[in-house]
C-alpha positions as CSV (number, residue, x, y, z in Angstrom):
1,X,19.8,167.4,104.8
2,X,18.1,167.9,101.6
3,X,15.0,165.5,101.0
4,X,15.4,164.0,104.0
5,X,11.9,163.0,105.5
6,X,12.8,161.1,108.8
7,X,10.2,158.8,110.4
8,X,9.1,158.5,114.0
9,X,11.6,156.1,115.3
10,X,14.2,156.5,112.9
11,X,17.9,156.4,113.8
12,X,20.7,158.4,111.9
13,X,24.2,157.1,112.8
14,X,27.1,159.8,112.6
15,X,30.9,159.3,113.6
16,X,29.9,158.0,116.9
17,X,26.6,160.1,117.3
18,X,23.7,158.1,117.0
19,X,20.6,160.5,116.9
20,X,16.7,159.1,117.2
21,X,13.9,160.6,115.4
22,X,10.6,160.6,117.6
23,X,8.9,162.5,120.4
24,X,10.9,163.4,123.5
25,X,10.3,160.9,126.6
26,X,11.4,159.2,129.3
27,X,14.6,156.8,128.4
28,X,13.8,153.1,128.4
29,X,15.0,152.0,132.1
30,X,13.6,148.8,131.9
31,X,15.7,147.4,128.9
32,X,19.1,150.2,129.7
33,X,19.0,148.1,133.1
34,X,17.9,144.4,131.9
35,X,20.4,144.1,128.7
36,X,24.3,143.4,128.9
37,X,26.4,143.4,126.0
38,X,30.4,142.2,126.9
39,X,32.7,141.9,126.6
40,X,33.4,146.1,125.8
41,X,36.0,146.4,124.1
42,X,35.6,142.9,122.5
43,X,37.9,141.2,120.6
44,X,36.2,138.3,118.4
45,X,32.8,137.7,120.0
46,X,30.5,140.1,121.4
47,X,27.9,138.3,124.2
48,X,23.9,139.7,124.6
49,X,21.7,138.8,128.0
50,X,18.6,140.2,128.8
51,X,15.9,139.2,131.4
52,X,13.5,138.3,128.5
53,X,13.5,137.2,125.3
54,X,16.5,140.1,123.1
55,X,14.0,140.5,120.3
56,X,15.3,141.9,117.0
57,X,19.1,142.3,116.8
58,X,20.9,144.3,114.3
59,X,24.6,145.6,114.7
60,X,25.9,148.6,112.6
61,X,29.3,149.6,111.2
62,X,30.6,153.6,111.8
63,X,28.9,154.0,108.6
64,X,25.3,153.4,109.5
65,X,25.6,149.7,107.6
66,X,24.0,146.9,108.7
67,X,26.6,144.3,109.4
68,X,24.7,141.6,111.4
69,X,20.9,141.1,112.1
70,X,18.6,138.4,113.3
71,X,15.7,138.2,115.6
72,X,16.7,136.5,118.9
73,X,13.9,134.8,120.5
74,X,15.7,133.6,123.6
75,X,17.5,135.7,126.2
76,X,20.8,135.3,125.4
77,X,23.1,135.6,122.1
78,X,26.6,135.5,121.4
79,X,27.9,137.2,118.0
80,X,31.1,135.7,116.5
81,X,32.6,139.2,114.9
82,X,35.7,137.6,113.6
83,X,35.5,138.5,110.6
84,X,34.9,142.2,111.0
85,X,37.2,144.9,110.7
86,X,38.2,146.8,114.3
87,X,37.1,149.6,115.4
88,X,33.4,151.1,116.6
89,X,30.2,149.2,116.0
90,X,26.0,149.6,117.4
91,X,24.5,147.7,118.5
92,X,20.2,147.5,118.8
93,X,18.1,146.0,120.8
94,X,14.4,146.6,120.5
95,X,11.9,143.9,121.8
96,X,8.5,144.9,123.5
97,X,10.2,146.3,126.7
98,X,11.4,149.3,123.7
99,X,14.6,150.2,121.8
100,X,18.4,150.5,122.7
101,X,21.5,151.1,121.2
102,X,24.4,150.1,122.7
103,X,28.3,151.0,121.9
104,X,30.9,147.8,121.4
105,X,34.5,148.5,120.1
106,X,36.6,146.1,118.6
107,X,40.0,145.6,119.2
């Protein structure tokens, strides 16, 4: 992509790819294995649970826009997404455990 200077950490949301900018590592186990999001496919609320505190919460539209985003400073959330249209949406996480996106539909 012309002029485009991505940053350690940056993420780049295509169709349904969502590609990460940064060094090569070891996938976050700890948070893949402490977060659920359900229900997947969800129909007017999506429901976040983590062992610790969720940390900052943003969900994305298929075009890489930011449709919700808060920083959570319990374990557990639950996002009324009534009011947005169906179809595929991201979901990240990222608190001190790391960062993870996560795939919801909605039906």
């Amino acid at each position: 992509m012309d002029g485009f200077d991505p940053k350690i950490g940056s993420t780049i949301y295509l169709d349904d790819l969502a590609l990460v900018y940064g060094t090569i590592g070891v996938k976050n186990a700890s948070l893949e294995n402490t977060l659920l999001v359900s229900p997947n496919p969800a129909q007017t609320v999506i429901n976040l649970s983590n062992s610790g505190v969720l940390g900052s919460v943003k969900v994305f539209n298929h075009l890489g826009q930011i449709v919700f985003n808060t920083v959570e400073t319990k374990p557990l959330l639950s996002i009324d997404m009534k009011e947005f249209s169906k179809g595929l949406y991201f979901v990240e996480i990222e608190n001190k455990s790391g960062k993870l996106v996560k795939k919801v539909i909605l039906n």
